[in-house]
Backbone as JSON Lines, residues from 0, in Angstrom:
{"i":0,"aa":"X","n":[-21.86,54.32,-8.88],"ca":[-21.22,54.4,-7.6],"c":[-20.13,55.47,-7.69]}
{"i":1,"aa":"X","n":[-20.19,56.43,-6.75],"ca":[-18.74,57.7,-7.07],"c":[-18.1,56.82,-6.45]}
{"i":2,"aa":"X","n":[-16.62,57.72,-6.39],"ca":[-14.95,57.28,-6.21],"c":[-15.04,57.23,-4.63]}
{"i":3,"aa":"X","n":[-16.09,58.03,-4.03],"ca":[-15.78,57.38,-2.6],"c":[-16.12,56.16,-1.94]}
{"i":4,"aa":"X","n":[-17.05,55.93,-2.39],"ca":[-18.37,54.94,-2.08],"c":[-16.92,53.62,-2.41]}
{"i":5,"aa":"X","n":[-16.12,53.63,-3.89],"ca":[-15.27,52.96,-4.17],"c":[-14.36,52.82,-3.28]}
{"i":6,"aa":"X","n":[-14.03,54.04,-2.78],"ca":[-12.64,53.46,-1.87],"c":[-13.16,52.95,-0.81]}
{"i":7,"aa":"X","n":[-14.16,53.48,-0.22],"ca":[-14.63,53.02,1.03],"c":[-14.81,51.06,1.13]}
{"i":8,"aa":"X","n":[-15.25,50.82,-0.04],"ca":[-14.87,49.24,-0.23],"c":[-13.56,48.79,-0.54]}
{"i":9,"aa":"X","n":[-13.32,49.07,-1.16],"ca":[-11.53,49.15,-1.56],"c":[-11.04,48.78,-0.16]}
{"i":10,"aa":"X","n":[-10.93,49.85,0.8],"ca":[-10.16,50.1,1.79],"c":[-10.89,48.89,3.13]}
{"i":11,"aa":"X","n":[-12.16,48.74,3.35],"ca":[-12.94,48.37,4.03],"c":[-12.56,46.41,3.94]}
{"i":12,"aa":"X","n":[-11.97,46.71,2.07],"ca":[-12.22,45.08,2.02],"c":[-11.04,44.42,2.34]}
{"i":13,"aa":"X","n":[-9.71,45.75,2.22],"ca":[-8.16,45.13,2.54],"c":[-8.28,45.2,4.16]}
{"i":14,"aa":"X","n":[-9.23,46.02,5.29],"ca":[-8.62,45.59,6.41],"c":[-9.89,44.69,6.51]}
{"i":15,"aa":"X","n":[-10.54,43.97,6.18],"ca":[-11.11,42.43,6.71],"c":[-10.1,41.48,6.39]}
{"i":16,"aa":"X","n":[-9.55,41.46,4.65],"ca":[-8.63,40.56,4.47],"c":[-7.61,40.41,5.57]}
{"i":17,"aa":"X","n":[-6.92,41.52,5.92],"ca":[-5.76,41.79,6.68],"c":[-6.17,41.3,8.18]}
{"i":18,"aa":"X","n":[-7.19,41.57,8.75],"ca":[-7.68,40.74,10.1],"c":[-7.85,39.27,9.73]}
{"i":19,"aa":"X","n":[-8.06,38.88,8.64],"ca":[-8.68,37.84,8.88],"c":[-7.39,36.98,8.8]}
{"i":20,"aa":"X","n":[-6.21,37.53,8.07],"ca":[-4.82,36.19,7.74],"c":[-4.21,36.61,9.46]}
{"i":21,"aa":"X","n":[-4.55,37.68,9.68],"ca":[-4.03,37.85,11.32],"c":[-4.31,36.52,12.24]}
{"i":22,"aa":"X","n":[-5.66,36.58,11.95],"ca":[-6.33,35.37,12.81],"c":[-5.98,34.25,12.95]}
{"i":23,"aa":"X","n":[-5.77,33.86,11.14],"ca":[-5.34,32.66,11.16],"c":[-4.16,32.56,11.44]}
{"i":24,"aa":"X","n":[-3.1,33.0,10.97],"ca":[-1.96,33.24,11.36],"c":[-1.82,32.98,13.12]}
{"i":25,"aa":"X","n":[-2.76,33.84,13.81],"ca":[-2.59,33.82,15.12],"c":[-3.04,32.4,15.99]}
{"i":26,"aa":"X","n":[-4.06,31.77,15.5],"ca":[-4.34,30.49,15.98],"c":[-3.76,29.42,15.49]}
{"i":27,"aa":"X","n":[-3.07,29.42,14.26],"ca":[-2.18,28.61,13.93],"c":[-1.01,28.33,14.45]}
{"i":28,"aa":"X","n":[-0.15,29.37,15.3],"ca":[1.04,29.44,15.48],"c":[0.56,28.38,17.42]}
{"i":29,"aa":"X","n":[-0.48,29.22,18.12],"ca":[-0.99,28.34,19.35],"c":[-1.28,27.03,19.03]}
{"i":30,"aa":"X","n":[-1.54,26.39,18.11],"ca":[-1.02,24.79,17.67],"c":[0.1,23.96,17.78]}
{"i":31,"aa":"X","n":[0.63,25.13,17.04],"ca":[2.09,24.16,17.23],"c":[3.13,24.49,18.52]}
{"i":32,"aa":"X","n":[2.88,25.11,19.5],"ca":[3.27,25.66,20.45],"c":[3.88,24.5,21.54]}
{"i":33,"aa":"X","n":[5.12,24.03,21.08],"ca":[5.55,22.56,22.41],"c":[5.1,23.15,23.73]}
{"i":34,"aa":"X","n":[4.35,21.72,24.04],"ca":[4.67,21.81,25.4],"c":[5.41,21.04,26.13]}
{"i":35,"aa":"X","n":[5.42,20.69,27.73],"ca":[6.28,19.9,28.19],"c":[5.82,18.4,27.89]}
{"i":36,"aa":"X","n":[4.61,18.37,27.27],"ca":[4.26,16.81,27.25],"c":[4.18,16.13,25.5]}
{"i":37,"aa":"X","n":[4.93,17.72,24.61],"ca":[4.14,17.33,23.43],"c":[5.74,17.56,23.19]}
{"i":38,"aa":"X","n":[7.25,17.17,23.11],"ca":[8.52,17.31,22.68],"c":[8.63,16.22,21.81]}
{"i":39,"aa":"X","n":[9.72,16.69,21.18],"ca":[10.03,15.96,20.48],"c":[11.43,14.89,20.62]}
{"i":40,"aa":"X","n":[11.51,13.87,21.96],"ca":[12.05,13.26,22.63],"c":[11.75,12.14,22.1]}
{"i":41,"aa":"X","n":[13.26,11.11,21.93],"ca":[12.77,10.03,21.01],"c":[12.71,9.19,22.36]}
{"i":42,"aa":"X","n":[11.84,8.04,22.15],"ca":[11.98,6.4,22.9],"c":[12.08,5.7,22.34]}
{"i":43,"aa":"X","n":[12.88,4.82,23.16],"ca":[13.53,3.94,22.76],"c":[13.02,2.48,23.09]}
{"i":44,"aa":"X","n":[11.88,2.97,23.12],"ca":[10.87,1.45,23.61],"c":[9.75,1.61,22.18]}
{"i":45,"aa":"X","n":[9.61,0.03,21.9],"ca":[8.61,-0.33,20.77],"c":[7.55,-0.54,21.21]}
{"i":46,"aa":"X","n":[6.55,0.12,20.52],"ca":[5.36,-0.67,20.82],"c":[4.9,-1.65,19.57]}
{"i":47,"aa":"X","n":[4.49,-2.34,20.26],"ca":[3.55,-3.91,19.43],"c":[2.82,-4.35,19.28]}
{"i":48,"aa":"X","n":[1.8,-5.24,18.27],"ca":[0.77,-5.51,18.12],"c":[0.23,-7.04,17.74]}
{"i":49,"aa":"X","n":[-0.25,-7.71,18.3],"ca":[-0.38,-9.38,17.97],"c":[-1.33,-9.03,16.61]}
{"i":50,"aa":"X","n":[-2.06,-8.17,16.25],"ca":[-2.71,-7.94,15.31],"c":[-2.5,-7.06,14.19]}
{"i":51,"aa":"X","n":[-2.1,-7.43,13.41],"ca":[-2.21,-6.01,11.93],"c":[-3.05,-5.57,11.03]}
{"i":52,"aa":"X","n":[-3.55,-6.76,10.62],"ca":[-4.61,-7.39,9.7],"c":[-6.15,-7.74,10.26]}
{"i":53,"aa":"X","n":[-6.63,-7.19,9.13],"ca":[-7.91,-7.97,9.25],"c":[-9.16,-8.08,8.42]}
{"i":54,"aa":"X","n":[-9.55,-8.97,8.31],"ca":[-10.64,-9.33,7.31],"c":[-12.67,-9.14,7.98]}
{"i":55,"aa":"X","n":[-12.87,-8.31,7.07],"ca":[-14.8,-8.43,7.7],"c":[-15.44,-9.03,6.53]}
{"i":56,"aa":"X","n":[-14.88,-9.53,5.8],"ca":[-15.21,-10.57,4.94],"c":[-16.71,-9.75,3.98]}
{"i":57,"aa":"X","n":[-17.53,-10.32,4.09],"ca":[-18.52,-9.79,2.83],"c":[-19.5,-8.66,3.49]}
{"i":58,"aa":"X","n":[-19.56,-8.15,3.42],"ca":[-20.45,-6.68,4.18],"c":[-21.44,-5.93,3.32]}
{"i":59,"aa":"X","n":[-22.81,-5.41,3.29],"ca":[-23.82,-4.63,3.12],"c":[-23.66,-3.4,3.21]}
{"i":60,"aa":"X","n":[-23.62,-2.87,1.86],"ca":[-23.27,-1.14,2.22],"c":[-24.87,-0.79,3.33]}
{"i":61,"aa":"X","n":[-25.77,-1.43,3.14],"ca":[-27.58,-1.22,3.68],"c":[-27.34,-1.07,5.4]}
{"i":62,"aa":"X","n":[-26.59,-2.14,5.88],"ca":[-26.19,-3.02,7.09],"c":[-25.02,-1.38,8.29]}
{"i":63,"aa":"X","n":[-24.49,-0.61,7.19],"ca":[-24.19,0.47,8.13],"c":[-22.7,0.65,8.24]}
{"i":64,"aa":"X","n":[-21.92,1.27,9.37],"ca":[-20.71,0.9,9.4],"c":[-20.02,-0.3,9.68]}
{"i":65,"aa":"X","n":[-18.81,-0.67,10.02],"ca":[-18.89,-1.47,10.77],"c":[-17.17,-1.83,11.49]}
{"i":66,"aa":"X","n":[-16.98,-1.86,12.46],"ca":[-15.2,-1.63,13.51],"c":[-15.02,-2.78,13.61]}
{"i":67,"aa":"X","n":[-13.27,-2.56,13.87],"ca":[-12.57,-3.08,14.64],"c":[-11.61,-2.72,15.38]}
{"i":68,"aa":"X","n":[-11.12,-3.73,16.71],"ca":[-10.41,-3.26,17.7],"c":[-8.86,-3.96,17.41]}
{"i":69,"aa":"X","n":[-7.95,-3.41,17.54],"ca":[-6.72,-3.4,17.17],"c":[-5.75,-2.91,18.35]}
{"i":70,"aa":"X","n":[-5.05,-3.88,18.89],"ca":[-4.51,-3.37,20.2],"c":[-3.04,-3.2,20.45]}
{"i":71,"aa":"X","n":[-2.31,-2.71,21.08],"ca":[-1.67,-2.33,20.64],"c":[-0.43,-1.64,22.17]}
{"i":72,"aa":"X","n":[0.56,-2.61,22.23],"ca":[1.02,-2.82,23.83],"c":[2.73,-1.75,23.46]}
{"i":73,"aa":"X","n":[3.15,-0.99,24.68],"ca":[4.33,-0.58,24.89],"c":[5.2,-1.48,25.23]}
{"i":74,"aa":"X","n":[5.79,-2.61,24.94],"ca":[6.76,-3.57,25.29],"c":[8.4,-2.97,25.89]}
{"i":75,"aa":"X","n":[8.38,-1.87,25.63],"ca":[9.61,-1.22,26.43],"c":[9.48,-0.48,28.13]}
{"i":76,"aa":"X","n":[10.5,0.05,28.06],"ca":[10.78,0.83,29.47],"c":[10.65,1.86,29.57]}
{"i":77,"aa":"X","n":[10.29,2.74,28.59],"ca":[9.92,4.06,28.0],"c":[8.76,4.26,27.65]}
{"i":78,"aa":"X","n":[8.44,5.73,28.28],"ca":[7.1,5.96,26.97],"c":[7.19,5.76,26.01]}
{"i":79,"aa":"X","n":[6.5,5.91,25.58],"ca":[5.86,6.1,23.58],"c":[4.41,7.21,23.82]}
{"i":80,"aa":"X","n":[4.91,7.95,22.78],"ca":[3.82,9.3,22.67],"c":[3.34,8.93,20.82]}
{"i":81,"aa":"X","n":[2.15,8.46,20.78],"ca":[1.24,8.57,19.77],"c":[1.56,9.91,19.32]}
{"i":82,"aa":"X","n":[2.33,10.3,18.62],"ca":[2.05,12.2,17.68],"c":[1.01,12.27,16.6]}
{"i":83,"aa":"X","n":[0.28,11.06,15.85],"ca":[0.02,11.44,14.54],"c":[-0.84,9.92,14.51]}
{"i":84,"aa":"X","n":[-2.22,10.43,14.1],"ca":[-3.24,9.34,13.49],"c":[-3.85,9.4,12.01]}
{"i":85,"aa":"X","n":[-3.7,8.96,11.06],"ca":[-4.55,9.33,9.95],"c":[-5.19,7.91,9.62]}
{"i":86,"aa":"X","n":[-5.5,7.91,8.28],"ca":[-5.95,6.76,7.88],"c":[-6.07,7.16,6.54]}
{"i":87,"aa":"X","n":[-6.33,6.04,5.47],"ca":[-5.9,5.65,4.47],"c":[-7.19,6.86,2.99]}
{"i":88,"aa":"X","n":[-8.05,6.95,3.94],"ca":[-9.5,6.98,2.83],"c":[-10.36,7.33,3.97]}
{"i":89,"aa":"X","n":[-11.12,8.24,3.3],"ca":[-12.16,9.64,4.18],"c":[-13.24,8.27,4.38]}
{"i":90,"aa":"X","n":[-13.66,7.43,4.22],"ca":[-14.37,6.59,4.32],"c":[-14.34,5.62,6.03]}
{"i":91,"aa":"X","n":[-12.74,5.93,6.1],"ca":[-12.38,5.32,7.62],"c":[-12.36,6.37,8.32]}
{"i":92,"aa":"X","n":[-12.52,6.2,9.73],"ca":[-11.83,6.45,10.87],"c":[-11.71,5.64,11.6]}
{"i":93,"aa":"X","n":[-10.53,6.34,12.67],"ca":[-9.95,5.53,13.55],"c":[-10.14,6.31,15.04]}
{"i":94,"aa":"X","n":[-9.97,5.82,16.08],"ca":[-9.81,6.41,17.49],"c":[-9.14,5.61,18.27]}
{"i":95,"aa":"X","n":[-8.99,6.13,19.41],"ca":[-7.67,5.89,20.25],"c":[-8.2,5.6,21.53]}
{"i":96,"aa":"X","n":[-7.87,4.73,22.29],"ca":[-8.31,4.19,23.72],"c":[-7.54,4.19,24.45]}
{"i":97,"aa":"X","n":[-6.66,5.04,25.62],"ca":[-5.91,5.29,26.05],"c":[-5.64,4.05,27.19]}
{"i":98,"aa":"X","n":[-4.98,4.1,28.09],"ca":[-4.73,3.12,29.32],"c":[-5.96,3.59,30.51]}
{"i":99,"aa":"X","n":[-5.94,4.78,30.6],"ca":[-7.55,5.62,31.07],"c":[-8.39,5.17,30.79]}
{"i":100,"aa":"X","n":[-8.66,4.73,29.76],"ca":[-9.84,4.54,29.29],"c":[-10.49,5.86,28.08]}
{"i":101,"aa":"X","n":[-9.78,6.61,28.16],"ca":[-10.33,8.13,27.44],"c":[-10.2,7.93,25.96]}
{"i":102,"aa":"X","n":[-10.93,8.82,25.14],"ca":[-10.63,7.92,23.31],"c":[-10.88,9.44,22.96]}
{"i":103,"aa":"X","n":[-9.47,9.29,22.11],"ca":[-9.54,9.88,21.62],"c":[-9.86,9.44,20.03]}
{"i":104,"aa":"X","n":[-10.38,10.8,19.33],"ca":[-10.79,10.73,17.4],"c":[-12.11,11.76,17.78]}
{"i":105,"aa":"X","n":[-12.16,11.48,16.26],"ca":[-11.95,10.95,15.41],"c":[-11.02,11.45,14.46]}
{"i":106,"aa":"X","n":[-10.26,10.39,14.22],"ca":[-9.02,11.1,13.47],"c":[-9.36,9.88,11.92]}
{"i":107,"aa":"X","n":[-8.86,10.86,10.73],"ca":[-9.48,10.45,9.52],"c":[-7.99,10.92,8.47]}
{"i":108,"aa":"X","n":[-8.52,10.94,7.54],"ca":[-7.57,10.41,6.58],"c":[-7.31,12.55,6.35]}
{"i":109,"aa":"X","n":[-6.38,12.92,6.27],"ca":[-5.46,13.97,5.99],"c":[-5.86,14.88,4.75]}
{"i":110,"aa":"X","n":[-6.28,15.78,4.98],"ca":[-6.91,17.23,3.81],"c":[-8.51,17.05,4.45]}
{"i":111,"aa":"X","n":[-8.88,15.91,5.05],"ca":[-10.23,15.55,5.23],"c":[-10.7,15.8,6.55]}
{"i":112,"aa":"X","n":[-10.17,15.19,7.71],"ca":[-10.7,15.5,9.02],"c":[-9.65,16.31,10.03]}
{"i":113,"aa":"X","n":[-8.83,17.05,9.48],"ca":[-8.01,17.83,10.34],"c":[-6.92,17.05,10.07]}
{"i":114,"aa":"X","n":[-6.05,17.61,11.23],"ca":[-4.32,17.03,10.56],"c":[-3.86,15.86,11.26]}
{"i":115,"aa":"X","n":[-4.91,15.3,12.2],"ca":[-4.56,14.08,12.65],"c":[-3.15,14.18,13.78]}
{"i":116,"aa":"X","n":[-2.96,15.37,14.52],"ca":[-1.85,15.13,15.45],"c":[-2.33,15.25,16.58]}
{"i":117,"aa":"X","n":[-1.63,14.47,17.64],"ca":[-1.92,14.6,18.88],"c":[-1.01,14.01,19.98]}
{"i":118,"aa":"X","n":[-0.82,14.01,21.03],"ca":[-0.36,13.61,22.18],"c":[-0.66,12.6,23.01]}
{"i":119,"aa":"X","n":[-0.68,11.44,22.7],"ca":[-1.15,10.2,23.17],"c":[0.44,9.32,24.06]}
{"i":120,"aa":"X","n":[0.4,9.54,25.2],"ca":[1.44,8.98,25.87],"c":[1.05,7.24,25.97]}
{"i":121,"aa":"X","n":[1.58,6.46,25.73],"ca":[1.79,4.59,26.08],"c":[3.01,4.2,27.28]}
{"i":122,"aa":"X","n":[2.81,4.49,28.25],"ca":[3.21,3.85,29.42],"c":[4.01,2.61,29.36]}
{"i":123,"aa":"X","n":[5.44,2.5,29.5],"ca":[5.55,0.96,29.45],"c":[5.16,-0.14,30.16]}
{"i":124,"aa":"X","n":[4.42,-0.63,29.29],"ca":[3.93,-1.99,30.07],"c":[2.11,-1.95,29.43]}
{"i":125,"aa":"X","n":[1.41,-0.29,29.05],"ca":[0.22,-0.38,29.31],"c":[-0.26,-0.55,27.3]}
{"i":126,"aa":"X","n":[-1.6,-1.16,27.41],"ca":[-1.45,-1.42,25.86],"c":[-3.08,-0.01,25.73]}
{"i":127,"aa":"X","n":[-2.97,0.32,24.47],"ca":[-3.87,1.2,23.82],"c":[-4.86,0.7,22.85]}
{"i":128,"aa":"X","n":[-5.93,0.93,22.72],"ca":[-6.71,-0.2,21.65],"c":[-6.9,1.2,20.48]}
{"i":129,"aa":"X","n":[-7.07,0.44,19.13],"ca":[-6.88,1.45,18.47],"c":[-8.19,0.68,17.08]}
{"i":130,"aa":"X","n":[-9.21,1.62,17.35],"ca":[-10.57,0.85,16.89],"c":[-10.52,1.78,15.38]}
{"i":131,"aa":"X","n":[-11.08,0.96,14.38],"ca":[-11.15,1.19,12.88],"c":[-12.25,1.37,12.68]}
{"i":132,"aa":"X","n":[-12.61,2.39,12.15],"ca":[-14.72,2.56,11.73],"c":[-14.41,2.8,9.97]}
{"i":133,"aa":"X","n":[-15.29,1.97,9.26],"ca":[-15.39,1.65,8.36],"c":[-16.94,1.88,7.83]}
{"i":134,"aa":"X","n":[-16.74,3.11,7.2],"ca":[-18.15,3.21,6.41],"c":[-18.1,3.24,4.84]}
{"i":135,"aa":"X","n":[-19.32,1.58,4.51],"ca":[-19.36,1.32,3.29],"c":[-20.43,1.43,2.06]}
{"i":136,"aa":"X","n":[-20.44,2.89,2.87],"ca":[-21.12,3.61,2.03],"c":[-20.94,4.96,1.74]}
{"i":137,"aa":"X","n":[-19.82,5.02,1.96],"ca":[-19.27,6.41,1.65],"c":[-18.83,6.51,0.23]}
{"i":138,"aa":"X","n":[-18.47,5.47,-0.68],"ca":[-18.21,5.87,-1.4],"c":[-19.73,5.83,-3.0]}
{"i":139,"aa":"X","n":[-20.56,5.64,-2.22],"ca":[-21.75,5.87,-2.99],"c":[-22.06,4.27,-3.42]}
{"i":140,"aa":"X","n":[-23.25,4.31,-4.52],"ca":[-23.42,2.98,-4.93],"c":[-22.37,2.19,-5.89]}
{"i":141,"aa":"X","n":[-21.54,3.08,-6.39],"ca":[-20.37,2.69,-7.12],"c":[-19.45,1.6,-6.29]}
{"i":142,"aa":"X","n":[-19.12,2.01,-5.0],"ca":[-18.33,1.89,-4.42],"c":[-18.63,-0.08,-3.91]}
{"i":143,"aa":"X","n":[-18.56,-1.03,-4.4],"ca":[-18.66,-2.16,-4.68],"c":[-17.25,-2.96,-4.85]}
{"i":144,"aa":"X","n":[-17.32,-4.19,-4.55],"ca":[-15.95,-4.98,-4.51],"c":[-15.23,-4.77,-3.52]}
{"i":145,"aa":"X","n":[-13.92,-5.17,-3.28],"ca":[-12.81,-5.24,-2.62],"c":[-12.71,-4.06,-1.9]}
{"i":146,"aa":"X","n":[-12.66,-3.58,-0.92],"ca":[-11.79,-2.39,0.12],"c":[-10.93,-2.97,0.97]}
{"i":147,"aa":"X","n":[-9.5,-2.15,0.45],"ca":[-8.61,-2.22,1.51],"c":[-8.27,-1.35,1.96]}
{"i":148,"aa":"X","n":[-8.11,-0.89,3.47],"ca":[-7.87,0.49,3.83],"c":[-7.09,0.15,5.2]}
{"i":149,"aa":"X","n":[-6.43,1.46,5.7],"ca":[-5.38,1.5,6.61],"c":[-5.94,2.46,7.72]}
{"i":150,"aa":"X","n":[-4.73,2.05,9.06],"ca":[-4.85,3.79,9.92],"c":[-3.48,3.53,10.33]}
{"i":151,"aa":"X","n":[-2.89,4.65,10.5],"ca":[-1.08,4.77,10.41],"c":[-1.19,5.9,11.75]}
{"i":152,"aa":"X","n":[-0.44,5.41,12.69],"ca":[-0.28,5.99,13.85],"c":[1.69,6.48,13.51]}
{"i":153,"aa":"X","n":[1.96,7.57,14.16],"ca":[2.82,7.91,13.86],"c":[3.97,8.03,15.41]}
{"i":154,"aa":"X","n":[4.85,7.83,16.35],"ca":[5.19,7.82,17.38],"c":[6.34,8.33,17.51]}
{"i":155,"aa":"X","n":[6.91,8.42,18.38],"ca":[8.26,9.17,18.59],"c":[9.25,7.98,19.11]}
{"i":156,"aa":"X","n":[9.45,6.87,18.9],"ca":[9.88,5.45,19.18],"c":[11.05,5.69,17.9]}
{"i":157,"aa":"X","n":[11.84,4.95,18.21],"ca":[13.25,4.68,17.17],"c":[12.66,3.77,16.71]}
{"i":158,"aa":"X","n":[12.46,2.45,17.25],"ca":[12.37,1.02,16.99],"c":[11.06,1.09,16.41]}
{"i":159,"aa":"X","n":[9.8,1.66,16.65],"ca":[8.5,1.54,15.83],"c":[7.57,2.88,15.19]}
{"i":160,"aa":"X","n":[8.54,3.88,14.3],"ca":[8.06,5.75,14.44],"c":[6.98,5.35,13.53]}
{"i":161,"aa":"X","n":[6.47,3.93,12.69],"ca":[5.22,4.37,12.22],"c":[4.61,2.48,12.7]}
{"i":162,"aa":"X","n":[3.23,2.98,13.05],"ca":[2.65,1.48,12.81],"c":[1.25,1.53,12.2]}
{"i":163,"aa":"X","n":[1.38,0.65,10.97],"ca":[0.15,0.57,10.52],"c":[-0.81,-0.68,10.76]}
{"i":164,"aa":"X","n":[-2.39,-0.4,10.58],"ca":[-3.53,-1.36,10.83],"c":[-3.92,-1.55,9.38]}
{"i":165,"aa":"X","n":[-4.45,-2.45,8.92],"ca":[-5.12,-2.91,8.09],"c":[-6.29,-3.83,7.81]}
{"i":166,"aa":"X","n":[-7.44,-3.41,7.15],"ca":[-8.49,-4.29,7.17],"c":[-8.77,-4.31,5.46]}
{"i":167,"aa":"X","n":[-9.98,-5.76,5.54],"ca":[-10.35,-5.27,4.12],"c":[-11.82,-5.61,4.15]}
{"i":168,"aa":"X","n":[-12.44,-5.35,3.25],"ca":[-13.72,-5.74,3.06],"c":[-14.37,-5.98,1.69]}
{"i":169,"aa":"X","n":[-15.27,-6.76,1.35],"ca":[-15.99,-7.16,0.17],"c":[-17.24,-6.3,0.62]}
{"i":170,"aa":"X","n":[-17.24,-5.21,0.16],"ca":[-18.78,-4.7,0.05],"c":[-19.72,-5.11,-1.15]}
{"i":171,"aa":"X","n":[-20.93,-5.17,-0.75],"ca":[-22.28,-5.9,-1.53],"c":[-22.77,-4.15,-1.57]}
{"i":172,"aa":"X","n":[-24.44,-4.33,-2.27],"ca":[-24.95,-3.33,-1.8],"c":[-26.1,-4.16,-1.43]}
């Protein structure tokens, strides 16, 4: 290969690099971009849950996934804005059931299904259901015995800025 043929890659390969951190750079920054509905305004209203826990007792990795609904009420006078959903293990997800009716997810456990933030307003007075999908077979045939796993909603509330769900399960195969 002569010295031009060289630079011509040389040079060719620093402006792809150079477009390409542009890009990211450039769609990254339109993410985090506040808007009027996404601030960072605290409330001062809790939200609550008659449920935290929960047991699916002995389960079939063969048999598939398998949910639960977890609900989850604004007991104050204030909004509450959902900012942040993850969950415990790439094996769960979780989603979000608004007062609409609209659902949002799938939001999953963090390095794994995206970064899990979002804008979920709770109305005082209106409750949100917040459903757990559990697949027990994600972690292969190994994956046997006891599972306990979480989904951690994150809020802009004084009185409740994190609330977590919990289930467990005895997987068979």
């Amino acid at each position: 290969m002569n010295k031009t043929m060289q630079k011509i890659i040389l040079y060719g390969s620093v402006v792809v690099f150079v477009v390409g951190i542009a890009a990211l750079l450039f769609t990254s920054r339109d993410n985090i971009r506040p808007t009027a509905a996404n601030t960072n305004t605290q409330s001062a209203s809790a939200l609550a849950a008659a449920e935290t826990n929960f047991d699916f007792g002995t389960i079939a990795m063969q048999n598939g996934n398998v949910s639960h609904q977890f609900e989850l009420k604004n007991e104050g006078t204030d909004p509450v804005t959902i900012q942040k959903v993850y969950t415990s293990c790439m094996c769960t997800n979780a989603y979000v059931k608004d007062a609409s009716g609209k659902r949002h997810g799938a939001f999953g456990m963090p390095g794994h299904a995206g970064s899990g933030k979002t804008n979920i307003v709770v109305a005082p007075g209106t409750t949100v259901t917040i459903e757990a999908v559990f697949d027990p077979a994600a972690h292969g045939p190994s994956g046997v015995g006891l599972a306990e796993r979480a989904v951690y909603l994150e809020t802009n509330s004084t009185v409740s800025p994190q609330v977590e769900f919990n289930f467990r399960a005895n997987v068979t195969r």
